[in-house]
C-alpha positions, 0 to 999 in steps of 0.5 A: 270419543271427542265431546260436543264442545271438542267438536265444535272446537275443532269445526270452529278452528277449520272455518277459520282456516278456510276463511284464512285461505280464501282471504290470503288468495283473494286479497293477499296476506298483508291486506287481510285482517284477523278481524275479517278473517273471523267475519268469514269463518263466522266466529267473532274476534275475540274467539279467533284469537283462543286458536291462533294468535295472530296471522303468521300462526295461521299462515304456518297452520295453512303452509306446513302439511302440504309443504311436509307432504311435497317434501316427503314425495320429493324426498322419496323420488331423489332417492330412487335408485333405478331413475336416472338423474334426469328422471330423478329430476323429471319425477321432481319436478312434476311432482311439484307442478301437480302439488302447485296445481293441486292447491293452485287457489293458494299456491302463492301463498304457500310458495311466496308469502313471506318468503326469504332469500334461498342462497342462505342455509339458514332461517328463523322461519319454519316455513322458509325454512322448508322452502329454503329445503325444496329449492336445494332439493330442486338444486342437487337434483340439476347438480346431478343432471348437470354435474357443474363442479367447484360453481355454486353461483353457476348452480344457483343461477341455474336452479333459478331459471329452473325454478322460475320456469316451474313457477310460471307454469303453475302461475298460468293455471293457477285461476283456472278450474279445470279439474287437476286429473284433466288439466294433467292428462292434457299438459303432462306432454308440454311440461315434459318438453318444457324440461327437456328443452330447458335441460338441453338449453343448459347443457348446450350453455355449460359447453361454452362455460367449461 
């Protein structure tokens, strides 16, 4: 059973985080200060810092689980073996969106603070690392759609458009507050044609190209 000092602690240390959260989706992660992020969370600034030792260990706290948790869910999907590769990219795919919408107030954050290129195999950075991760998982998935052979920069650029059409979706939605249930319910026939049409769109292309 936890102390009082060990659950006051662990409350200080998740206001922190909800005032990191809401201070990087508000005015960005460049523009925020360790000193505000401790006015928000109520704390003052010396104590912030016995918890995280500067912004980028709070945005690894923030990025970490719910990438793990999304990569986890598209893991499992890409192995299921009684999907096609187009439902195997379908079932991705929104599973992605959801995600995104599901912490929409934060997204950009999670997605692209910070963020290196994707076309390297390797980064210093954890949470790149992980973003580097779900990309080539979008990436096999088109490759099996699609199979293009012996054209990694064909593929590249295919993953690209892809992803760009997913970030754009989410990107449109990401300052509504239309509960995510509805938001799907109501949506999920768009997002379903909208990867349709642009798998038919590359296949359409790869004819010329082949």
């Amino acid at each position: 059973m936890l102390t009082k000092q060990e659950l006051r602690s662990q409350a200080t240390k998740k206001e922190i985080l909800t005032a990191a959260a809401q201070l990087f989706s508000t005015k960005g992660f460049d523009s925020v200060t360790m000193r505000e992020i401790a006015k928000v969370a109520g704390c003052s600034h010396t104590t912030i810092y016995i918890y995280f030792k500067d912004k980028e260990a709070l945005l690894h706290q923030l990025s970490m689980p719910p990438l793990e948790a999304i990569q986890t869910q598209m893991e499992r999907i890409s192995l299921q073996v009684d999907l096609s590769p187009e439902e195997k990219l379908k079932e991705i795919s929104l599973e992605f969106i959801q995600f995104c919408l599901l912490h929409r107030n934060i997204y950009a954050t999670f997605i692209g603070e910070k963020a290196s290129r994707v076309d390297i195999e390797v980064s210093d950075n954890e949470i790149n690392t992980m973003r580097i991760s779900l990309f080539k998982l979008l990436e096999q998935s088109l490759q099996h759609c699609l199979v293009i052979e012996g054209n990694d920069e064909l593929l590249l650029m295919y993953t690209r458009i892809y992803f760009y059409t997913l970030h754009g979706i989410v990107s449109l939605y990401t300052r509504s507050e239309e509960p995510l249930e509805s938001m799907m319910e109501r949506l999920l026939p768009t997002f379903e044609e909208s990867i349709e049409v642009l798998l038919i769109g590359f296949k359409e292309r790869l004819k010329g190209v082949n």
